[in-house]
N, C-alpha and C positions, 0 to 999 in steps of 0.2 A: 452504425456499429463499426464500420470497417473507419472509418475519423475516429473513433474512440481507440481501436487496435491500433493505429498510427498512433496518435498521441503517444501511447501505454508501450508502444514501441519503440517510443525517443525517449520517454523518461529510461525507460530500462538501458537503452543503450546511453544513457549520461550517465545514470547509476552505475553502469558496468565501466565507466571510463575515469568515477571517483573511486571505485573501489582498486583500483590500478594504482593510485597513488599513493605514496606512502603515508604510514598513519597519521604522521606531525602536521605535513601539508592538505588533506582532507577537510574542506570547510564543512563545519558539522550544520549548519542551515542555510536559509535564504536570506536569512538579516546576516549572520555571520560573512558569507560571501559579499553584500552589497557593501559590507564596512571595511572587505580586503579591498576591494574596488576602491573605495572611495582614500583609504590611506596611501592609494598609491598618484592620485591625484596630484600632480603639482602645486601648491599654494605657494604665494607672494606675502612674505612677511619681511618690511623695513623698520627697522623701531626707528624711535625718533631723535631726531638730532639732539645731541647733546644742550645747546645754549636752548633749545624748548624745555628739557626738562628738569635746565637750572631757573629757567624763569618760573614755570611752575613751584617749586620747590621752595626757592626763596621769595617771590612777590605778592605769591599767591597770600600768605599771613598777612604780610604788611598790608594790603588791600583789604584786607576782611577787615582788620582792626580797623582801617581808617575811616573806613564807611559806618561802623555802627552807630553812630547817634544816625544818620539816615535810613538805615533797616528799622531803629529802635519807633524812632518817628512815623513808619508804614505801619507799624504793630499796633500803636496808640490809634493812626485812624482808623483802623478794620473795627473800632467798638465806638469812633465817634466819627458823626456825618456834620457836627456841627462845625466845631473847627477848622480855622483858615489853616493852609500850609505852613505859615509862621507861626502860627499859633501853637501846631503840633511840633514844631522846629525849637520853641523854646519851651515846651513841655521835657521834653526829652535832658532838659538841665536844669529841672525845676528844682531838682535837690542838689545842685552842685556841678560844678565841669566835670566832677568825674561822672556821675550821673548820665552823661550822656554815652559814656561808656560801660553803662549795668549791662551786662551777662556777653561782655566784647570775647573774653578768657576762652570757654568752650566751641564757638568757629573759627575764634584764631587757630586753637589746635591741632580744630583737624581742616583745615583750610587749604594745611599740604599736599597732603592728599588732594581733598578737591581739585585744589588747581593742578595736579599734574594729572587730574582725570578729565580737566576742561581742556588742559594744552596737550601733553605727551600721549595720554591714551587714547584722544580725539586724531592726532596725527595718526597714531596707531590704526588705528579701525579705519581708517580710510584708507590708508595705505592696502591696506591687508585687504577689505570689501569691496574696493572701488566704486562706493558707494556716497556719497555727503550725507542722505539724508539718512540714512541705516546708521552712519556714524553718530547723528547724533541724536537719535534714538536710544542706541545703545550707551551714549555715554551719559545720556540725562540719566537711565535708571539708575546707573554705576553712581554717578551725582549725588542722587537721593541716597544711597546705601548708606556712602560716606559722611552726609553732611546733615540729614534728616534729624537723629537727635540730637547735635549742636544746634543746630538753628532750631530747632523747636525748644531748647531749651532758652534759648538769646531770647524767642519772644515773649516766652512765659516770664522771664525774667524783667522783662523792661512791662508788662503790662502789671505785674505783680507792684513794682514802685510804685507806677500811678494806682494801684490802690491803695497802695500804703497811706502814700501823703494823701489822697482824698478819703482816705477814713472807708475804704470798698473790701467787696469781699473776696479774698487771693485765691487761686487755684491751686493744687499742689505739681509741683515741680517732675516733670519727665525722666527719666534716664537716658542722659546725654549722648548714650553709649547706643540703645535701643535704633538699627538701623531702620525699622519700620513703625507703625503705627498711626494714630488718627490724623489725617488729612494725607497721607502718603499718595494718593491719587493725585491728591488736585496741587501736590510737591512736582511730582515726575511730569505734571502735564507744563505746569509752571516751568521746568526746565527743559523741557521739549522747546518749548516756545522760544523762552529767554534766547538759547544757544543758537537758533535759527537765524539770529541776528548778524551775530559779528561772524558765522561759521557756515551759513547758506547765503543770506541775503547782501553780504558783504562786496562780492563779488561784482554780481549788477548795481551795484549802488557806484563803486568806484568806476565800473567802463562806462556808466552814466553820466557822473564828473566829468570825466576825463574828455570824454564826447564832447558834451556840455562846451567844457573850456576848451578846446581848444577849436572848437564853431564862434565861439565868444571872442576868444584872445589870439589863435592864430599860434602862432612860435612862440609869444609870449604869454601862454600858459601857466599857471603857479608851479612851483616845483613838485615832482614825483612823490616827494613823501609827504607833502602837505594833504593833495588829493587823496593820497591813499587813507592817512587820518582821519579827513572828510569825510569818506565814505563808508569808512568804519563808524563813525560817527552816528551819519547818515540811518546804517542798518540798527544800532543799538537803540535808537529811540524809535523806530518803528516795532519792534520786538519789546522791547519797555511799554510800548502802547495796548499790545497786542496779549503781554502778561500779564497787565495791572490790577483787573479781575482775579485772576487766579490766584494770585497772587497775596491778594488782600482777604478771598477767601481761606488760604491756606491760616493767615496769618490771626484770624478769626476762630475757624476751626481751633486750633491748638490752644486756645486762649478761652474758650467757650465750655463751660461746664458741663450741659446742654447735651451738646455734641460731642464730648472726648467720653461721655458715660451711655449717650443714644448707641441706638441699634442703625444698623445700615439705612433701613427708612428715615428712622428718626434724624440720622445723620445728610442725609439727601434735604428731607423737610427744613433742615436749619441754613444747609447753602443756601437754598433757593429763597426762604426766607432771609439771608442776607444780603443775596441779591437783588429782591425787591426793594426791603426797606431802604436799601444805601445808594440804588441808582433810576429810582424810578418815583416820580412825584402823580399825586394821585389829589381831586378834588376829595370833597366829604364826603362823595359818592362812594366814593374809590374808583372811580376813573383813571385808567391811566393815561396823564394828560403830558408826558414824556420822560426823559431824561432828566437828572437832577444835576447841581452843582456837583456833587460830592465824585460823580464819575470825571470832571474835569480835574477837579482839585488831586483824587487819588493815581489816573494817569500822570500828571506833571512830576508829583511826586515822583513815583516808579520812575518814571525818565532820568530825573534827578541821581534817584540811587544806581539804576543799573546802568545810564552811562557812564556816569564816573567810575560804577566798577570797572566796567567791560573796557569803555578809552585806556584806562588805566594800565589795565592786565594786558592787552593787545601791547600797549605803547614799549610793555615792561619787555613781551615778546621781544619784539622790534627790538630793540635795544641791548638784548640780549643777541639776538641773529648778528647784528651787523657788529658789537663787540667782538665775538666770537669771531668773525671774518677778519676784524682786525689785527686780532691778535694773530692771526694766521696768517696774514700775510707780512705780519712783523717777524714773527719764525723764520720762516721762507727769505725773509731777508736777512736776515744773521744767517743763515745757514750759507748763501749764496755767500 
C-alpha cells in the first residue's frame, strides 16, 4: 500500500508539474510525448550526389531497353524445361528483330525511376540508416512499387507472342500501372537478392581481388578500376545465381492462368509445383533422383541477363562519378 501511495504520489506530482505549463506546450499523452522526444532527435540526412542521380535518370532506360530480348528469353523458359539457352535466344526473334524487343516500351518508362531508386535512393537510405542491408531491403520494396506492373506486363507480353505463333492460349494483359499484385512476393524477394550483389557483396569481392593480386603480382598488380570492375563483376553473378529461382518463378506466376486466378494456397501449390517440375528429375517411381539440367541452363541465363544489367548500370555510375570530377576540376581551372 504505501509503494502504491508513492507511485500515486509521483504521478500526482508530474501531473501537477504539467498542469503548470501552458496549454500549447502540454503533451496531451504518452505517445504524444515519446514523438516530442523522438522529433527532437538529431538525424543524418545526405542526398546524393548529383552525377548518381543523372546516371540513374538517364542510363537506367537505355539499359532496360537493351536487355529486353534477355528478360524476354527468362519469360519463355519459366514455361519451358526443354530448350537449350540458344534455342530460347532465338525464340525470342522468331517473329522478327523487332520481336525480340515485344513489351521493351512499358519498363523502359518506368526504368527512370527504377534506377534512381537502385542508385540515388540506395545512396540515400544508407546515408540516412547507416545501415547496407536495411538499405536494401527498403529499396527492393521501393523497386517493386515502381517496376512490378511494367515488368509484369514485358512478361505477359513476350509469352503471349509465343503463343501466338505457336497457335497457344494467351492470358490477358495486366495493368502496367498496378504497383502490386500476383507474384509480388516472390518480385521483392527477387530484388532483395538481385541488389545484394553489386550493393553488399561488392565490397568483399573487390578487397578479395585486390588481395588476391597483388599476393600474385606484387606492384604489378592490374589497375585500380579494372579490379574494381572485377569485383562488381564478381558479386553480380553470384546474386544472378542466387536469384535465378525466384526469379524464373516470378516470371511463371505472371504468365500462369492457374496462379494469377488461384487463391493464396492454390498460388503456393503452383510455385512449388514449378519448382519440382523444372529442377528436379525423378525416376518412374517418382524418386527424387536430383537436380535437373534446366536449373544449370536457367542460372546461366539469369547470370547472362543480370550482369550485363548490373556491369552496365555500375559502369554507367562510374562514369558518371569521375565525369562529374572532371568537369570540376576543369572549372576550378578556368577559374584559377
Amino acid at each position: 500500500r504505501r509503494a502504491d501511495a508513492a507511485e500515486g504520489t509521483g504521478h500526482t506530482t508530474a501531473r501537477s508539474a504539467m498542469d503548470q505549463l501552458p496549454r500549447g506546450e502540454r503533451p496531451k499523452s504518452r505517445c504524444c510525448r515519446r514523438l516530442r522526444d523522438l522529433g527532437r532527435c538529431d538525424v543524418k540526412i545526405k542526398l546524393p550526389e548529383t552525377p548518381l542521380i543523372l546516371a540513374g535518370a538517364i542510363g537506367g532506360p537505355i539499359v532496360m531497353w537493351l536487355v529486353t530480348p534477355l528478360r524476354n528469353a527468362l519469360t519463355l523458359a519459366s514455361h519451358d524445361s526443354a530448350r537449350s539457352a540458344f534455342g530460347l535466344y532465338c525464340a525470342t526473334f522468331k517473329g522478327g528483330l523487332a520481336a525480340g524487343w515485344t513489351g521493351a516500351l512499358a519498363p523502359t518508362i518506368t526504368s527512370c525511376p527504377q534506377f534512381c531508386v537502385l542508385g540515388p535512393l540506395f545512396h540515400f537510405l544508407f546515408e540516412s540508416l547507416g545501415s547496407r542491408s536495411a538499405a536494401v531491403v527498403l529499396t527492393s520494396v521501393v523497386e517493386t512499387l515502381v517496376s512490378y506492373g511494367s515488368q509484369t506486363l514485358n512478361s505477359q507480353m513476350a509469352y503471349n507472342q509465343e503463343q501466338e505463333l505457336a497457335g497457344g492460349v494467351q492470358i490477358a494483359l495486366s495493368n502496367p500501372w498496378l504497383p502490386l499484385g500476383p507474384g509480388v512476393l516472390l518480385h521483392i524477394a527477387r530484388n532483395v537478392v538481385s541488389l545484394c550483389g553489386y550493393r553488399v557483396l561488392d565490397e568483399p569481392c573487390v578487397t578479395g581481388l585486390k588481395r588476391a593480386a597483388t599476393g600474385l603480382c606484387g606492384s604489378r598488380r592490374p589497375p585500380e578500376w579494372l579490379l574494381q570492375f572485377l569485383g562488381v563483376f564478381l558479386a553480380t553473378l553470384v546474386a544472378s545465381m542466387l536469384s535465378a529461382p525466384l526469379h524464373q518463378a516470378y516470371s511463371f506466376a505472371v504468365t500462369s492462368e492457374a496462379y494469377i486466378a488461384g487463391n493464396p494456397i492454390t498460388r503456393f501449390n503452383e510455385v512449388l509445383n514449378f519448382f519440382q517440375a523444372s529442377y528436379l528429375t525423378r525416376d518412374d517411381a517418382g524418386v527424387v533422383l536430383g537436380l535437373s539440367g534446366t536449373l544449370c541452363r536457367d542460372l546461366a541465363m539469369r547470370c547472362y541477363y543480370a550482369a550485363t544489367l548490373t556491369t552496365i548500370f555500375v559502369g554507367m555510375e562510374n562514369l558518371a562519378v569521375a565525369l562529374w570530377a572532371w568537369k570540376g576540376k576543369g572549372s576550378a581551372g578556368k577559374a584559377a
